[in-house]
C-alpha positions, 0 to 999 in steps of 0.5 A: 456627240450629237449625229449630225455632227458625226457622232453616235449619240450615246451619251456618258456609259457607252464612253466609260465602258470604252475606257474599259475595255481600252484599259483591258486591252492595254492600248495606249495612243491619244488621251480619247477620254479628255479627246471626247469628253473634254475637248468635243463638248467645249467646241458643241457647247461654246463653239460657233455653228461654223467651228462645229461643222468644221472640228466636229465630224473629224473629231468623231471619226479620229481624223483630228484629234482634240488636245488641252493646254492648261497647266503652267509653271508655277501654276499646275492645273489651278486655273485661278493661278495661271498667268496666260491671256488672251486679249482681242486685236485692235478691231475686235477679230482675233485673240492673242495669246500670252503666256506659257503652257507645259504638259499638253495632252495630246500635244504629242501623240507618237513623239512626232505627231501632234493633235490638231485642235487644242483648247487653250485656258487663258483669262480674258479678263482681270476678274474671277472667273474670266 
């Protein structure tokens, strides 16, 4: 992650070694590597100047934490399956999201507390790819 959103600026290795190590260490808690590879990199590549500022920094330093809702009944993790929507209100300010998710990664991260930025994978449109 970039530093002046908060991150360190080291890319891909110095994460896969992390993992490592956690993996010797025999820690559990959040899934960090969808946290910082998956969640992290959705908000810096598509996310708005304001969105970055304000999820970014806490993301980097553990204060929020990034989860992922994609998988659907009857449907898994095959996106080209998944029935959910998300369609824009009538004046074009805000999504509204259809559908049924299961298996959240992150959504519970102690069995009390959850994470608090999730990316949500719904269609916008009815064409492939959307």
């Amino acid at each position: 992650m970039p530093e002046e959103y908060g991150g360190l600026g080291l890319d891909i290795l110095y994460a896969a070694v992390n993992w490592e190590e956690q993996s010797y260490a025999g820690t559990t808690g959040p899934g960090w590597a969808l946290h910082s590879e998956i969640v992290m990199p959705y908000i810096l590549h598509y996310g708005t100047e304001e969105q970055k500022m304000k999820y970014l920094p806490g993301s980097c330093d553990g204060s929020l934490i990034g989860g992922m809702c994609m998988s659907e009944p009857g449907a898994g993790t095959d996106v080209m399956g998944m029935g959910t929507t998300a369609k824009l209100n009538d004046d074009g300010t805000k999504y509204i999201l259809n559908g049924t998710k299961m298996w959240i990664t992150n959504g519970t991260v102690d069995g009390s507390t959850t994470g608090d930025i999730f990316l949500v994978y719904a269609k916008t449109g009815n064409g492939r790819g959307m």
